[in-house]
C-alpha positions in Angstrom: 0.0 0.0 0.0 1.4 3.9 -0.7 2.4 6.2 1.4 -1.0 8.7 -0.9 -3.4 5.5 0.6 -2.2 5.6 3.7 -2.3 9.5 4.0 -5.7 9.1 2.9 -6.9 6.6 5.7 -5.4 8.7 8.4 -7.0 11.9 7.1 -10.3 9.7 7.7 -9.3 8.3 11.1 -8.1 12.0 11.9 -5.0 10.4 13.4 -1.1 10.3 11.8 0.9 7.4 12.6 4.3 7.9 13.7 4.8 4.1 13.0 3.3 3.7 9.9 3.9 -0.1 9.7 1.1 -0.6 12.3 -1.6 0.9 10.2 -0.1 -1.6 7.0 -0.7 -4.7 9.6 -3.9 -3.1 10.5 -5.1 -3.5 7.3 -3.8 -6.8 5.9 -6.2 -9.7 6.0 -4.4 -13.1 7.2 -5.2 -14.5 3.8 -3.0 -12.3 1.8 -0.3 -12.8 4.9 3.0 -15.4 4.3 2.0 -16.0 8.2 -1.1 -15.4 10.5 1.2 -13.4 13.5 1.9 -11.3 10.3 -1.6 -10.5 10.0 -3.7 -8.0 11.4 -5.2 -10.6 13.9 -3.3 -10.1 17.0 -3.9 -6.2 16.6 -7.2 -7.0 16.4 -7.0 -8.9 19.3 -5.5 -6.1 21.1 -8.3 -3.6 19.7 -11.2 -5.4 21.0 -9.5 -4.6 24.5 -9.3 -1.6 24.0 -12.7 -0.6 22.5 -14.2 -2.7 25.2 -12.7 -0.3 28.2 -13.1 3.1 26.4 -16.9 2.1 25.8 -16.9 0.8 29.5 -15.7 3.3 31.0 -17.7 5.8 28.4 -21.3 4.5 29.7 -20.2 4.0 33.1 -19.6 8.0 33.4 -22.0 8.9 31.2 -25.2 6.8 32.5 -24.6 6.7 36.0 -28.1 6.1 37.1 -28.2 2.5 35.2 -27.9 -0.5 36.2 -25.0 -3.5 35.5 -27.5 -5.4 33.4 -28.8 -1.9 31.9 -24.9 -0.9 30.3 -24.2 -4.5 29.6 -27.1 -4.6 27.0 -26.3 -1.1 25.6 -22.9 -2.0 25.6 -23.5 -5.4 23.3 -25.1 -2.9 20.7 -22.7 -0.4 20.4 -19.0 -2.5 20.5 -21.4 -5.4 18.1 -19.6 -7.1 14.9 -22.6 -5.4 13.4 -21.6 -2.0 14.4 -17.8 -1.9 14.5 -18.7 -3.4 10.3 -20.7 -0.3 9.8 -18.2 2.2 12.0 -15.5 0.4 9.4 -17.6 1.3 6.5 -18.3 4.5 7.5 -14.5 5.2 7.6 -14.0 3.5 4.4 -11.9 1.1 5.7 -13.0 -1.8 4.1 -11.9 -0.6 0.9 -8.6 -0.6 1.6 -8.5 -4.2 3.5 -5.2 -5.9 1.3 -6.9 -9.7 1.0 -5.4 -12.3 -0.9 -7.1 -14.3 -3.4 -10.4 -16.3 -3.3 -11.9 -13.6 -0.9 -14.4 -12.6 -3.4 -15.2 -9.0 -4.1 -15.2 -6.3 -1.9 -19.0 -5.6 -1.7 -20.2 -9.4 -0.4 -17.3 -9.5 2.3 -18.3 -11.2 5.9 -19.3 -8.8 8.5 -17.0 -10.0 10.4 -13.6 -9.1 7.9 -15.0 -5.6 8.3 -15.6 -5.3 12.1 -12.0 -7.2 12.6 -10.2 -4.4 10.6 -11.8 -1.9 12.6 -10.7 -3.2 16.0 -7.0 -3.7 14.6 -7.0 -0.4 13.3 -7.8 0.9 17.0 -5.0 -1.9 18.8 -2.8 -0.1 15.8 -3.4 3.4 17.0 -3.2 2.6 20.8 0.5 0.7 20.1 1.2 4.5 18.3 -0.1 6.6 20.2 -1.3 5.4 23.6 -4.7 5.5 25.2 -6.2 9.2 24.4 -5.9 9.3 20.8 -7.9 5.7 20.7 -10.2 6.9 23.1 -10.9 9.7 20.5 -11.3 7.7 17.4 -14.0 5.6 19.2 -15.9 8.2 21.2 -16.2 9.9 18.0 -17.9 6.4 16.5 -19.9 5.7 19.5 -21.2 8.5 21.4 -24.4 9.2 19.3 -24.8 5.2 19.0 -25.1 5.2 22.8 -27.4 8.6 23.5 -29.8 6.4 20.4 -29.5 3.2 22.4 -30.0 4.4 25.8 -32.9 6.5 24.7 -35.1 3.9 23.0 -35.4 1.4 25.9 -35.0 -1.2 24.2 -31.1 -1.4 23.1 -32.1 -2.3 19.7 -33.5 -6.4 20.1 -36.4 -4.8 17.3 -37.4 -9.1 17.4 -38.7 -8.8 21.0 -40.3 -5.3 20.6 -42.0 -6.9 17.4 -42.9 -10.0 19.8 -44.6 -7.8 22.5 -46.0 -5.3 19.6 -47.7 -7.6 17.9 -49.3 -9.2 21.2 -50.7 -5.9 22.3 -52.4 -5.6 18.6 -53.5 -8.3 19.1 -52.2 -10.1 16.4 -50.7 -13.3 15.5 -46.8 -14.0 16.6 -44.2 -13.2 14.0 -42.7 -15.5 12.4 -39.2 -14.8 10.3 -39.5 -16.3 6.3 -36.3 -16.3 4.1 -37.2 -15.1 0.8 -34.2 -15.1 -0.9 -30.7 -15.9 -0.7 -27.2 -15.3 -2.6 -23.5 -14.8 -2.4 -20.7 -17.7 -2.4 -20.7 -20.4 1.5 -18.1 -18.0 2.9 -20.4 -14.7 2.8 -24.0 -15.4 2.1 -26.6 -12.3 2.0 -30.1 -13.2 3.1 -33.5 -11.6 2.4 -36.1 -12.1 5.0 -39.6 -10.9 6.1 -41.8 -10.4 8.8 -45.2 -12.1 8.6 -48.0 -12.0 11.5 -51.0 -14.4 10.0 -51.9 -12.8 7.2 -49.5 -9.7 7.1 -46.7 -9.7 5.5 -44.1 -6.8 6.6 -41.2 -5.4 4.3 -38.3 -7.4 3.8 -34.6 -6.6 4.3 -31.4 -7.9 3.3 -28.7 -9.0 5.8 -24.9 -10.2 5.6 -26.3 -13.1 8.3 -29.9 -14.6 9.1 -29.5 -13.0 12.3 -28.7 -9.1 11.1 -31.9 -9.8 8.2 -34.0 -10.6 10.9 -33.3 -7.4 13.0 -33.5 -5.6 10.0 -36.6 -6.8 9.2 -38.4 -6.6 13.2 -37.0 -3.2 12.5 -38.8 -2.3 8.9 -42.2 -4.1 10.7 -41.8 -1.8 13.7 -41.5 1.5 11.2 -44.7 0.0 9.6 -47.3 -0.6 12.5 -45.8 2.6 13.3 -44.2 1.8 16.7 -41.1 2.9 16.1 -39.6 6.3 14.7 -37.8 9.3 14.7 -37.9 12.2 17.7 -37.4 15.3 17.3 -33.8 15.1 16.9 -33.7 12.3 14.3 -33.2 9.2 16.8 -35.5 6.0 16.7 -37.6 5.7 19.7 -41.1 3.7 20.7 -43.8 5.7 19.8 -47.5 4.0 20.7 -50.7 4.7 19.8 -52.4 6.4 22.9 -54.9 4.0 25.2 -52.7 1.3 24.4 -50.2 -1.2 26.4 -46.5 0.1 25.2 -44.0 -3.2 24.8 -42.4 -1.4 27.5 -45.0 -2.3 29.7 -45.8 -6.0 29.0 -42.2 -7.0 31.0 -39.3 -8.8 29.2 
């Protein structure tokens, strides 16, 4: 990779390496690698650490009237392979992961190539820099991920507000139907759909059956018109007045 490439990614990062060999590791997939420790998977391994304090720490200060069980839940959301894949992406990052051959292209990577570049990039920056300027990078990432999460109850598990929705409409249980499928063994997309009884609800596209799922409680929720934006643009429960919110049912 060139020194213009690299530039480039730490313009995005808003970070400068001092070592720039860490950021090269960062980057480079353990299949284009003559040896795994010459990957970017003990960086990685090193930047899941570190994400895991600073977000720690982060809602510990920040939300000091919740609970243990309250933070951990937020805290699966925001440090999720889900969102440290879309963090990556947002950065760009995953166009510049160096892979070696038989990855397939770019655009059907796993999730979880994405997220693992991400967390070595942050092990890479800590090694450089110390503590503070990691701390930056992923407070800049998470912050308004946690304000949403805290502030919609229900830490983003759209399947059991769709479960406890649908109950207080009085209508059938959802079930979760895979309409459609593609992409090669190693990084399969899936389409799949609410339906309640007769109802079928939009469906969504997902790098897993688990993300296409949420995705799809999620575009259900937006249609029965439970869930949506606040004044300031971030998803909460909205319920039709006189009636039970999901909140309220337990679980």
């Amino acid at each position: 990779m060139d020194d213009a490439s690299l530039s480039q990614i730490e313009e995005r990062l808003g970070y400068r390496f001092r070592d720039r060999s860490l950021l090269r590791t960062a980057l480079t997939h353990a299949s284009l690698a003559d040896r795994r420790q010459l990957s970017n998977e003990r960086l990685e391994f090193l930047g899941d650490a570190v994400l895991g304090l600073v977000s720690c720490e982060h809602l510990y200060r920040w939300l000091p009237e919740r609970l243990e069980g309250e933070l951990t839940k937020i805290k699966s959301h925001v440090v999720s392979r889900q969102t440290c894949a879309e963090i990556a992406r947002e950065l760009q990052l995953d166009t510049f992961i160096m892979l070696g051959k038989g990855m397939g292209p770019r655009e059907s990577l796993p999730q979880s190539v994405t997220a693992a570049v991400l967390e070595a990039v942050i092990g890479a920056i800590y090694l450089d820099g110390g503590l503070e300027p990691a701390r930056a990078l992923v407070l800049s990432r998470i912050e308004h991920r946690v304000d949403q999460a805290s502030r919609t109850g229900h830490q983003y598990n759209y399947k059991s507000v769709v479960q406890q929705s649908l109950l207080t409409l009085n209508m059938a249980p959802p079930t979760y139907v895979v309409m459609d499928e593609k992409g090669p063994d190693h990084a399969k997309c899936f389409e799949v759909a609410v339906v309640s009884g007769e109802r079928r609800f939009p469906a969504c596209w997902g790098s897993s059956k688990k993300a296409a799922e949420q995705l799809a409680a999620l575009a259900a929720l937006r249609e029965l018109g439970v869930l949506g934006p606040d004044e300031n643009g971030l998803e909460v429960i909205r319920w039709p007045a006189g009636k039970a919110r999901p909140s309220d049912l337990g679980g």
